[in-house]
C-alpha positions as CSV (number, residue, x, y, z in Angstrom):
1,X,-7.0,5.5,-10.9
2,X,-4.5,2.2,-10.4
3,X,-4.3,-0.3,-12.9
4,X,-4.5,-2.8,-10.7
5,X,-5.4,-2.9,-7.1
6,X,-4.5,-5.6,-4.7
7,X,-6.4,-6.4,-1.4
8,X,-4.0,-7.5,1.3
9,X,-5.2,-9.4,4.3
10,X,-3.0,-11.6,5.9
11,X,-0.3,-10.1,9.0
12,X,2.3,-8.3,7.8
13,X,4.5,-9.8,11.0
14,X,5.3,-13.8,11.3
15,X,3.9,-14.7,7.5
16,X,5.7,-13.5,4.0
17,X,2.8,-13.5,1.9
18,X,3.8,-9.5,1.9
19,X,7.8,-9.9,0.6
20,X,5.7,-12.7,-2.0
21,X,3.8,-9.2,-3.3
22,X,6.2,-6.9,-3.4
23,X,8.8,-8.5,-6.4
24,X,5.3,-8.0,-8.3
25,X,4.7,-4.5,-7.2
26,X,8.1,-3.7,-7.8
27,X,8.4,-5.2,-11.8
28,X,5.1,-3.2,-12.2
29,X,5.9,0.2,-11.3
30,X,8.9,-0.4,-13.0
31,X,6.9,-1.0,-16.2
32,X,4.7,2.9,-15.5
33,X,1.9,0.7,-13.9
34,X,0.0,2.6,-11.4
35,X,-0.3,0.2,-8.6
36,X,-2.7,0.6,-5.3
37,X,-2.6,-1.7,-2.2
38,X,-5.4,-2.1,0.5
39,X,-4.6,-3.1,3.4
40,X,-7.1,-4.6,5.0
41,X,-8.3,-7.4,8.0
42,X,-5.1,-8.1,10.2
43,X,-2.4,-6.4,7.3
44,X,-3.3,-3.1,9.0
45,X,-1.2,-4.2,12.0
46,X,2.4,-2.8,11.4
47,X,0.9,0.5,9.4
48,X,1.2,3.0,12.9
49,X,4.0,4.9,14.0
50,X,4.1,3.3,17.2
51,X,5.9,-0.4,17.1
52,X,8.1,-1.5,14.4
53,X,7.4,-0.8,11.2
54,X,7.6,-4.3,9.0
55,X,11.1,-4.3,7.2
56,X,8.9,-5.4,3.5
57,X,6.4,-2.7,3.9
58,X,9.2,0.1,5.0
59,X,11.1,-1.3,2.0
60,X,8.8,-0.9,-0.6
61,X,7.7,3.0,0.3
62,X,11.6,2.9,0.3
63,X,11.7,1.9,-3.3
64,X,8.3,4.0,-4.5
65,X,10.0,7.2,-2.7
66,X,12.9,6.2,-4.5
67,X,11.1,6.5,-8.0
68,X,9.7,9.6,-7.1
69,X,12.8,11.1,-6.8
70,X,14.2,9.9,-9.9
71,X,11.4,12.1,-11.5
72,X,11.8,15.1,-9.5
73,X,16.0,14.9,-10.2
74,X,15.5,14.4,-13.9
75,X,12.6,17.4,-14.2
76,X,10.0,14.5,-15.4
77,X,7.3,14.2,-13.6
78,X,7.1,10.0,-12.9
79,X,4.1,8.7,-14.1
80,X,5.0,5.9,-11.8
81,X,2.1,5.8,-8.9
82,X,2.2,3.5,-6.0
83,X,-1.0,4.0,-3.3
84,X,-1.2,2.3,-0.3
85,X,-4.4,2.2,1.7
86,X,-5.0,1.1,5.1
87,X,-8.9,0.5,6.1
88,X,-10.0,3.3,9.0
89,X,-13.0,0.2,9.9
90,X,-10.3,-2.3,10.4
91,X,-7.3,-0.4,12.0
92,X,-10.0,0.6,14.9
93,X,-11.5,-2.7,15.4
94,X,-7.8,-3.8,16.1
95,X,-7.5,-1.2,18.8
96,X,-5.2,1.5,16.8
97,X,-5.9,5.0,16.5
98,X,-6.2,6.3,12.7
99,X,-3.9,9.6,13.6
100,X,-0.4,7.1,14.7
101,X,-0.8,5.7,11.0
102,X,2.7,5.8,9.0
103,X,2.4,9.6,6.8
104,X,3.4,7.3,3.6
105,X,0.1,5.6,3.7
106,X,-3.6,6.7,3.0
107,X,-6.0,6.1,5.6
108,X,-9.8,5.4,3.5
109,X,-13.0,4.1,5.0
110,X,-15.1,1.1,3.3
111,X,-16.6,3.7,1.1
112,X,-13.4,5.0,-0.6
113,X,-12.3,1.3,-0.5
114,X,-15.5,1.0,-3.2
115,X,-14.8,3.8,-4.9
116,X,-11.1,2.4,-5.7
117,X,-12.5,-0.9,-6.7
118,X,-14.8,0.6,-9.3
119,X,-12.2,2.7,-10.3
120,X,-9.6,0.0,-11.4
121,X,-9.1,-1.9,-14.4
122,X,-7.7,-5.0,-12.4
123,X,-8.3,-6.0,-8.8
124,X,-6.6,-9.3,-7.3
125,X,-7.0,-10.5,-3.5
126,X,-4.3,-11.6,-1.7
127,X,-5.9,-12.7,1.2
């Protein structure tokens, strides 16, 4: 379960709405907040391994894989979580297959997308 979930809708190309997010996401999971983006509408564009990647979205797996790591060098396991989902619904009504998606991010349908919502103690939209 995240803490807080954010739903992410705009373009991840020509807008930075995404780099406004991610000084937030970072001071959270510094903090041991479990964090969980959705990437939904047209953010999904940018999330298959076809293409460029978006340099804010490969920087912040950067920085969560980063985290992880300082766990596994230490012997603690992090408690530090960052998720980020893409929606199946909208990635194929964009014309992208749902098996070229990046490995770091979680492929959910609007079901699962419910499911997290419920989940969460906090949910904010950024769209």
């Amino acid at each position: 379960m995240a803490d807080i979930v954010y739903l992410f809708g705009y373009s991840l190309f020509g807008s930075n709405q995404f780099e406004q997010l991610i000084p937030l996401v970072k001071n959270q999971l510094t903090k041991d907040i479990k964090v969980s983006i959705v990437l939904l509408h047209d953010a999904v564009v940018g999330t298959i391994n076809k293409g460029t990647t978006p340099a804010a979205l490969k920087g912040l797996l950067d920085f969560a894989f980063q985290l992880k790591n300082v766990g596994a060098v230490t012997g603690i396991e992090p408690a530090i979580r960052l998720h980020i989902h893409v929606v199946k619904e909208d990635l194929e009504a964009r014309g992208f297959s749902s098996e070229t998606l990046i490995s770091r991010l979680e492929l959910i349908d609007y079901n699962k997308l419910v499911e997290i919502l419920d989940e969460s103690e906090k949910i904010v939209s950024w769209m």
